[in-house]
FIGU-909158 format. One line per 5 residues: number of its first residue (from 0); for each residue z, x, y of C-alpha. Coordinates in pm, 1 decimal. Each point is the difference from the previous one (the first is absolute). Example, Ala and Ser with C-alpha at 12.3 -4.5 7.8 and 13.67 -1.06 7.14 Angstrom:
BEGIN
0	780.0:1230.0:-450.0 ~ -66.0:137.0:344.0
***
This chain:
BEGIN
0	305.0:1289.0:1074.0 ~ 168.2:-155.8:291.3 ~ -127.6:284.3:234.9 ~ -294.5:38.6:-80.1 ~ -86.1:-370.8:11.7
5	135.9:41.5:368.8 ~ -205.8:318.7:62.2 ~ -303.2:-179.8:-122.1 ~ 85.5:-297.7:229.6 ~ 37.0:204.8:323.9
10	-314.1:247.1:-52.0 ~ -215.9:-356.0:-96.3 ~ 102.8:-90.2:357.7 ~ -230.4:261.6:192.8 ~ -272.7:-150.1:-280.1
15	-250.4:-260.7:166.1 ~ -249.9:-276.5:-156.0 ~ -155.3:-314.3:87.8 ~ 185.5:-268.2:-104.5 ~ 366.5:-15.2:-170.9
20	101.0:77.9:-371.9 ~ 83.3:-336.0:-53.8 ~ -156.1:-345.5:145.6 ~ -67.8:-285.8:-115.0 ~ -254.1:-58.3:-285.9
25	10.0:349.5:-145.2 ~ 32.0:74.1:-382.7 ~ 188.8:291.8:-137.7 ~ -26.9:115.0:-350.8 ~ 243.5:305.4:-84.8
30	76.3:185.7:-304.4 ~ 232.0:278.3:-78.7 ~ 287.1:138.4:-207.5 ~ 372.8:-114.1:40.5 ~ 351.5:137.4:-130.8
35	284.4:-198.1:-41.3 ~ 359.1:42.2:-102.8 ~ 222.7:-311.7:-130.7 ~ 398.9:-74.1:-102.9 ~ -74.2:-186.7:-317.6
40	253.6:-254.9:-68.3 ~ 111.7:-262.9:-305.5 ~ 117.8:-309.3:105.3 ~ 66.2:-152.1:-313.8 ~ 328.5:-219.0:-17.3
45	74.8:175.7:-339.1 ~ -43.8:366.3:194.7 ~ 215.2:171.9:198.3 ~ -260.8:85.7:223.2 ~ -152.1:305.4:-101.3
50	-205.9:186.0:231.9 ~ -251.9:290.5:-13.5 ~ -271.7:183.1:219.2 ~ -402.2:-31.6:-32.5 ~ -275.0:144.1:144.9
55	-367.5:-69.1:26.9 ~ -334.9:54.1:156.0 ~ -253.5:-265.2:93.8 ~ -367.7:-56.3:65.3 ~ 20.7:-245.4:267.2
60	-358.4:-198.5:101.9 ~ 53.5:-226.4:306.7 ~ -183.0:-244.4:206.7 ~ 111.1:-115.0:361.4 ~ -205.9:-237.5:179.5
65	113.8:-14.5:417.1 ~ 62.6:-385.6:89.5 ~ 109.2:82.2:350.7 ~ 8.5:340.2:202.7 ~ 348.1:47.3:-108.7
70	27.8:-224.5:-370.7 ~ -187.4:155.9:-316.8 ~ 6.7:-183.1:-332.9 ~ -80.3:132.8:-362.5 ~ 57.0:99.9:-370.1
75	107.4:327.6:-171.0 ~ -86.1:120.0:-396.1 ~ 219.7:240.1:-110.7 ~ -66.8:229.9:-297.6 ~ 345.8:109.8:-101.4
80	139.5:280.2:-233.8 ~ 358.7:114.8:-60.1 ~ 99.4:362.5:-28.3 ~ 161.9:49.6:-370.8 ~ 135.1:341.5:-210.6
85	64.3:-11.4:-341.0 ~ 276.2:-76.2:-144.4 ~ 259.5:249.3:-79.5 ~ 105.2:-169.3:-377.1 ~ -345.2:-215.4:-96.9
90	-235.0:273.4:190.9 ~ -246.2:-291.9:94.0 ~ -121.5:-2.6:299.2 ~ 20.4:-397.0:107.5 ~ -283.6:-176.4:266.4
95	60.6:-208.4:275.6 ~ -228.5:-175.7:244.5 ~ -104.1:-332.7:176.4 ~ -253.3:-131.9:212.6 ~ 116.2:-157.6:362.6
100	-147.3:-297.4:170.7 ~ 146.0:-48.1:370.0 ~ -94.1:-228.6:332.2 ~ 52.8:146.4:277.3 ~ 34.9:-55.8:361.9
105	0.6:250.0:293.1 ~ 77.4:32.2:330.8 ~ -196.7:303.7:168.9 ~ 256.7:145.4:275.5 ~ -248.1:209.1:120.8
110	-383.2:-46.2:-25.5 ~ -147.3:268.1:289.4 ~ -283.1:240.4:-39.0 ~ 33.5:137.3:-312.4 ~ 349.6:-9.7:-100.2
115	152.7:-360.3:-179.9 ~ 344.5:-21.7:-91.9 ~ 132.4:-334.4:-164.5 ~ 276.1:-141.4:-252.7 ~ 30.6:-298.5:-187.0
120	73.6:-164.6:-331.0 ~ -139.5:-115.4:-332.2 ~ 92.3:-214.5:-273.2 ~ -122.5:3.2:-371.5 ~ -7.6:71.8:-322.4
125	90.6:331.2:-221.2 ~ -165.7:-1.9:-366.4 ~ 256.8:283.1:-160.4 ~ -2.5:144.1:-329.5 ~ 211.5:234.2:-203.4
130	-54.0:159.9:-334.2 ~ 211.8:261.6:-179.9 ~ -234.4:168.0:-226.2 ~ 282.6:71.7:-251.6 ~ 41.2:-128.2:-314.4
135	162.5:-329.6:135.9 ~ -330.5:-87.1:190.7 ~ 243.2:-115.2:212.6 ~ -237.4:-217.8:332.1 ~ 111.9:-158.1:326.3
140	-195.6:-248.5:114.4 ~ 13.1:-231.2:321.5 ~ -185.8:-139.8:329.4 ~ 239.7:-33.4:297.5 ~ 39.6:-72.4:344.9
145	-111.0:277.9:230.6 ~ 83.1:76.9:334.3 ~ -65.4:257.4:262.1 ~ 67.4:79.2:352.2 ~ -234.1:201.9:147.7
150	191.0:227.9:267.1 ~ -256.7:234.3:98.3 ~ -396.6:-46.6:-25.3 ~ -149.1:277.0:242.2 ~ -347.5:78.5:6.3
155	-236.7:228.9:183.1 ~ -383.2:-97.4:4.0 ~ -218.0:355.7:12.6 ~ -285.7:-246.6:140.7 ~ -75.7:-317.3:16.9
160	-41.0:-114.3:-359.2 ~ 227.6:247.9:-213.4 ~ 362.6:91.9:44.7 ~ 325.8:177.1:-165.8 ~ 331.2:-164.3:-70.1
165	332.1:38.8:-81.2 ~ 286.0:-266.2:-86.2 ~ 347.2:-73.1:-122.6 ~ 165.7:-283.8:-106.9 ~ 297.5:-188.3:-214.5
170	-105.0:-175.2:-308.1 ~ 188.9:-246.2:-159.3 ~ -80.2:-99.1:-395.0 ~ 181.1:-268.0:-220.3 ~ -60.2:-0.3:-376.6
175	276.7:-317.2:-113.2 ~ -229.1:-84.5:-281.9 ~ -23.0:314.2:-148.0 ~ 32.4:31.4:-378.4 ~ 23.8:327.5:-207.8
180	-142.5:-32.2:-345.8 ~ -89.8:267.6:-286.0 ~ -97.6:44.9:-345.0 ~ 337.7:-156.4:-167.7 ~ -51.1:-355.6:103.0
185	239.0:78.5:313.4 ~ -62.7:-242.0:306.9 ~ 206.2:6.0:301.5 ~ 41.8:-113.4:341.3 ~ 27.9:313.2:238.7
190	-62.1:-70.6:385.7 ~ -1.5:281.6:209.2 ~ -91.1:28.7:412.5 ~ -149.8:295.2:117.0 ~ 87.6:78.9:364.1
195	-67.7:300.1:200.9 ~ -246.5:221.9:223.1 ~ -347.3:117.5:55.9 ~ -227.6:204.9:202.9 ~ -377.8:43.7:-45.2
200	-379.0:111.0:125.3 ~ -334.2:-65.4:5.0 ~ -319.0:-80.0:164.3 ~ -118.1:-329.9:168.5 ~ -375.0:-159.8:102.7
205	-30.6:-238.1:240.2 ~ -278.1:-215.2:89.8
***
């Protein structure tokens, strides 16, 4: 992805339009499709710290809102869902999702003609939930703290108004107040932190 983020970059060069990508007073509203892959970890004093892998895809819908010619400010929805398989001795198939609520901030590295490359941060929240599907009816539920760095945010406007992207990032979740429950009467503390890596696409307006 690398590459061709830097091909994209180099060819927008010879590319010419009135104005810049990114000034002052413009609005961006982007949508797309983002995978991620996390370490999940237990923290729980009475664990040993077990650990395991995840993986998900997202429907992210952002906002960004361009304070100065370099500064953007705004909010991200995401729509999450976790990839499951069934499992090999119950042979249910268990669901996982959560919806994602960040603030960001940006700084825009590069804002001529048509290309705009930028990184930042946001801070949040992560709504996660977990249910087995087997005859335990076994659920994880928690909201926790939610943190990403964005490290790449590259995009390429076709004209003035409408424009392709592509971005990467590190997010950061922390679920200490999660609880497993299920159909027993079993209630019990379970935090977990999801940390690990993403990459995504998608297309952007700007007005």
């Amino acid at each position: 992805m690398l590459p061709v983020i830097l091909v994209l970059f180099l060819t927008s060069g010879s590319l010419t339009i009135n104005g810049q990508s990114f000034e002052k007073g413009n609005k961006f509203i982007n949508a797309g499709i983002k995978i991620s892959i996390y370490n999940i970890k237990n923290f729980s004093e009475n664990d040993d710290g077990d650990e395991d892998k995840a993986a998900s895809y997202t429907i992210p819908l952002g906002f960004e809102y361009a304070i100065t010619n370099r500064l953007g400010a705004g909010i991200e929805l995401g729509f999450c869902n976790y990839f499951t398989e069934e499992d090999s001795v119950t042979r249910a198939i268990a669901e996982a999702g959560s919806f994602d609520f960040l603030m960001k901030g940006n700084f825009h590295w590069v804002k001529n003609g048509r290309a705009n490359l930028s990184s930042g941060i946001g801070l949040g929240f992560s709504d996660f939930n977990y249910i087995s599907n087997d005859n335990l009816d076994s659920e994880f539920k928690s909201t926790g703290f939610y943190f990403r760095l964005s490290l790449i945010d590259f995009k390429l406007f076709i004209g003035n108004k409408i424009g392709w992207n592509v971005f990467m990032g590190i997010p950061y979740m922390n679920f200490e107040n999660g609880r497993i429950t299920d159909n027993l009467g079993s209630d019990f503390s379970y935090p977990l932190s999801f940390s690990g890596f993403d990459i995504g696409t998608g297309l952007v307006v700007k007005w």
